[in-house]
N, C-alpha and C positions, 0 to 999 in steps of 0.2 A: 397205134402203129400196126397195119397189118403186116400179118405174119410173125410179129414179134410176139418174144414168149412171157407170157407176163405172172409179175410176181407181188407180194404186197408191199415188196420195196419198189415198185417200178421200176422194171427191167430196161436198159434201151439196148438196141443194138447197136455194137460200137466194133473199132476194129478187136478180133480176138484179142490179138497179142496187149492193147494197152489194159493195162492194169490201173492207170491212173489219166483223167482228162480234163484239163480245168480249162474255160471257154472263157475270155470277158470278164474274171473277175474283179472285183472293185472289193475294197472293204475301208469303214469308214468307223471310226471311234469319235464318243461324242465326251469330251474331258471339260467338263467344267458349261464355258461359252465357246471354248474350241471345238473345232471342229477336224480330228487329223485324217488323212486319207493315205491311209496306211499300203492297200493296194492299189494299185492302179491300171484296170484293162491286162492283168495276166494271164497268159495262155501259155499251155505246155502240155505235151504229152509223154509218159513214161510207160514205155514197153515192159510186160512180164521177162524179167529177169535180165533188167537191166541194175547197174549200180551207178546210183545221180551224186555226188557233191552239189550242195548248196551253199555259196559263200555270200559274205556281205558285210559292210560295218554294221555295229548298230544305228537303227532306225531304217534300214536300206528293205524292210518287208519281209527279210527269212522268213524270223522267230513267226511272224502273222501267216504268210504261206504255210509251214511245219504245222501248227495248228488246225489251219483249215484240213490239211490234209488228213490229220492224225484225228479230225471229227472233233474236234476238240471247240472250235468255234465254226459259224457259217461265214459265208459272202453275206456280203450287204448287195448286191447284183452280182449275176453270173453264174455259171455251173460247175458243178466239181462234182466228176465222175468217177466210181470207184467199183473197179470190175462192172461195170457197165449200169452200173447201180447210181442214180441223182438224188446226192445226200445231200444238197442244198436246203430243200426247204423241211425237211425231218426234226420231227420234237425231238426232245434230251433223250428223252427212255431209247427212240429208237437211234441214235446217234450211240447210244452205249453199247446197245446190241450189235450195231456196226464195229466200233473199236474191238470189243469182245472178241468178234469172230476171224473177221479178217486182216488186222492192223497189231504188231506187236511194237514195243517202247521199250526203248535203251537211252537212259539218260546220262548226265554227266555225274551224279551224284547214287551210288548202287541201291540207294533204296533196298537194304536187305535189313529184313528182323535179325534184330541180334539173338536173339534165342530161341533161333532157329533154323536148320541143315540145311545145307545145298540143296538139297533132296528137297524139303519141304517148301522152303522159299521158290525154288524154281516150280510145286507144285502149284502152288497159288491161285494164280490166274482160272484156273482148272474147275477151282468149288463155287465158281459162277456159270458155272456151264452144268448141263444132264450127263456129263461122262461119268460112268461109274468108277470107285475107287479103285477097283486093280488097273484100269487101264487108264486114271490120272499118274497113279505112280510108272505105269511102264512107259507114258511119253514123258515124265522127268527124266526117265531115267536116262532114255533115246535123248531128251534135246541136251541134257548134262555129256553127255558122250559123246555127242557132236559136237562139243564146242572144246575137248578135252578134259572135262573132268571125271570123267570115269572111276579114278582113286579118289574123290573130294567130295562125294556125296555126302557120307555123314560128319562131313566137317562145319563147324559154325563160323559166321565169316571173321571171327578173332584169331580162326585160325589159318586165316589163308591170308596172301598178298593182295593188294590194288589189284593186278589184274586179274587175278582170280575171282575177287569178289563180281568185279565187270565182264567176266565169264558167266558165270551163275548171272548176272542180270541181264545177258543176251540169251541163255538158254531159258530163262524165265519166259522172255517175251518169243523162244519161239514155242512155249508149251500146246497151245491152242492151234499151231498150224496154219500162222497168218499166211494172206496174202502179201504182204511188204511188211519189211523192217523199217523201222522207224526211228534212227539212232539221231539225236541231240547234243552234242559238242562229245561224244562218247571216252573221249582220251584226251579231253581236259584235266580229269583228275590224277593225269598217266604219266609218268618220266618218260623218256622219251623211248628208251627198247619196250616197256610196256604198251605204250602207243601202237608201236608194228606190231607186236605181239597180237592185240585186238586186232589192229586191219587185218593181220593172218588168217583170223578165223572170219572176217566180215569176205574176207575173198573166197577162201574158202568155201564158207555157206551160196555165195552168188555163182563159183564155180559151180554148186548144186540145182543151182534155178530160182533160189530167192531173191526177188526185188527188194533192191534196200536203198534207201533216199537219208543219207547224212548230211547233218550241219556241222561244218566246221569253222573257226580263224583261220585253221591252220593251213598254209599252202603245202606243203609236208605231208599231210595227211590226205586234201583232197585228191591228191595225185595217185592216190591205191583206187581213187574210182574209174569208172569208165568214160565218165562225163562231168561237166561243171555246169551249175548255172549259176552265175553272179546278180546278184539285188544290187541293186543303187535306185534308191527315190520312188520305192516301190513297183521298180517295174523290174523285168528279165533284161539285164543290158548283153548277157553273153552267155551263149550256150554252146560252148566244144567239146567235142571228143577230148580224152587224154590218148596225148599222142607219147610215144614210148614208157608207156605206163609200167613202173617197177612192179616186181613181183615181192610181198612180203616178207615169205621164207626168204628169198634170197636175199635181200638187206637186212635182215637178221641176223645172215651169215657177217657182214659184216661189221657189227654190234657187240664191245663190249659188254661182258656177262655183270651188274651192274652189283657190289657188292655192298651187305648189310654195315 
C-alpha cells in the first residue's frame, strides 16, 4: 500500500481511532462429521476508548468472537484488525507476542497463585517481556493503585475478599499497557455489590481512555457499558448505544454494605 508505514506485522492503514476491525468473518469448527459455523459474515468496529458489552445465550457466537479477538483462535475467512495490525493469518508464536503486548484478560475465575502477593501475581505478565525488574515492580505497583489496591499489595489472596482478588486480576491484566481490556463474564463469581464494585473500576479505567470489550448474561451489568452487541446464530443481531447509562459509584450509593 503506498505510503503506508510498514511493519513485520503488516501494518494497514485504518481509521486512527479503531482500535479493533473485524470485516466478513466466518468461523467454522470441524466436530466429529459435523460441521458447526460458529461465525457468520461479522463485521464490527470498535473505537479507542470505547466500552462494548457483548451478550448472547450460549451457542449465539460471543465466546468464539472474544476468542478471536483476544488472538486466541483465527477466522476461518475474513479479517480481524487490531490497531491496524491483520492478525488473521499469524502463527501461534506471533499471536502470543500480540496478546502479550497489546490485549490484557480478566476472567470470571481470578486465576491468582495462592502463594503469592498482590504485588507479585499482578507482576506476572511482566517476566515475558524485556522490562527490567525495577520498573516491572513500579507498574504493579501503578496498575495495583489504579484499580485501588494500594494497601493490598503484600497481601495473599486468602487474605482478601472475591472482589479484591478480581482487583488484582484486572490490574494484572493491565500491567503490560495493553491496548483493550478484555473481561470474560468478570462478576460472575461476584454477589451483587461486588459486581458494581468491579464495573466501578472498569468505568473508571474507560473514564481514563481504556478500550474494554466485556462478556456478560447479565443485563444488569451490560448496562455500565457504553454500547451492546447481542449474538444470536452467530451473527450481530443488535448494536446500541446504552441510553441512560447508570454511573457505578452512584448505585453503590444505593447498596447495602453486604455482611460477613
Amino acid at each position: 500500500m503506498p505510503g503506508a508505514k510498514q511493519t513485520e506485522l503488516s501494518t494497514i492503514v485504518l481509521n486512527e481511532n479503531a482500535v479493533i476491525r473485524v470485516e466478513d468473518v466466518h468461523k467454522y469448527y470441524e466436530l466429529g462429521e459435523t460441521r458447526v459455523h460458529a461465525l457468520r459474515g461479522v463485521s464490527v468496529e470498535i473505537q479507542r476508548g470505547e466500552f462494548v458489552a457483548i451478550m448472547g445465550a450460549s451457542g449465539s457466537g460471543k465466546s468464539t468472537f472474544m476468542n478471536m479477538l483476544g488472538c486466541l483462535d483465527r477466522p476461518s475467512s475474513g479479517r480481524y484488525l487490531l490497531e491496524g495490525i491483520d492478525v488473521s493469518e499469524h502463527d501461534k508464536r506471533a499471536l502470543a507476542k500480540i496478546r502479550n503486548q497489546k490485549i490484557g484478560f480478566v476472567f470470571q475465575g481470578f486465576n491468582l497463585l495462592a502463594r503469592t502477593t498482590a504485588l507479585e501475581n499482578t507482576e506476572l505478565p511482566t517476566l515475558y517481556t524485556k522490562i527490567e525488574k525495577a520498573e516491572r515492580q513500579k507498574r504493579a505497583v501503578e496498575a495495583l493503585t489504579l484499580v485501588g489496591l494500594a494497601d493490598r499489595m503484600e497481601h495473599f489472596p486468602s487474605q482478601m475478599s472475591g472482589g479484591q482478588q478480581q482487583r488484582v486480576a484486572v490490574a494484572r491484566a493491565l500491567v503490560n499497557r495493553p491496548s483493550i481490556l478484555l473481561a470474560d463474564e468478570p462478576t460472575g463469581n461476584l454477589d451483587s455489590r461486588t459486581s458494581v464494585e468491579i464495573m466501578e473500576v472498569f468505568q473508571n479505567l474507560n473514564d481514563k481512555g481504556l478500550t474494554i470489550v466485556l462478556v456478560t448474561h447479565e443485563h444488569d451489568v451490560a448496562q455500565f457499558a457504553r454500547r451492546v452487541l447481542v449474538f444470536r446464530d452467530g451473527k450481530i443481531r443488535k448494536d446500541d448505544a446504552v441510553l441512560n447509562r447508570p454511573r457505578a459509584a452512584d448505585v453503590l450509593q444505593t447498596l447495602p454494605t453486604l455482611e460477613d
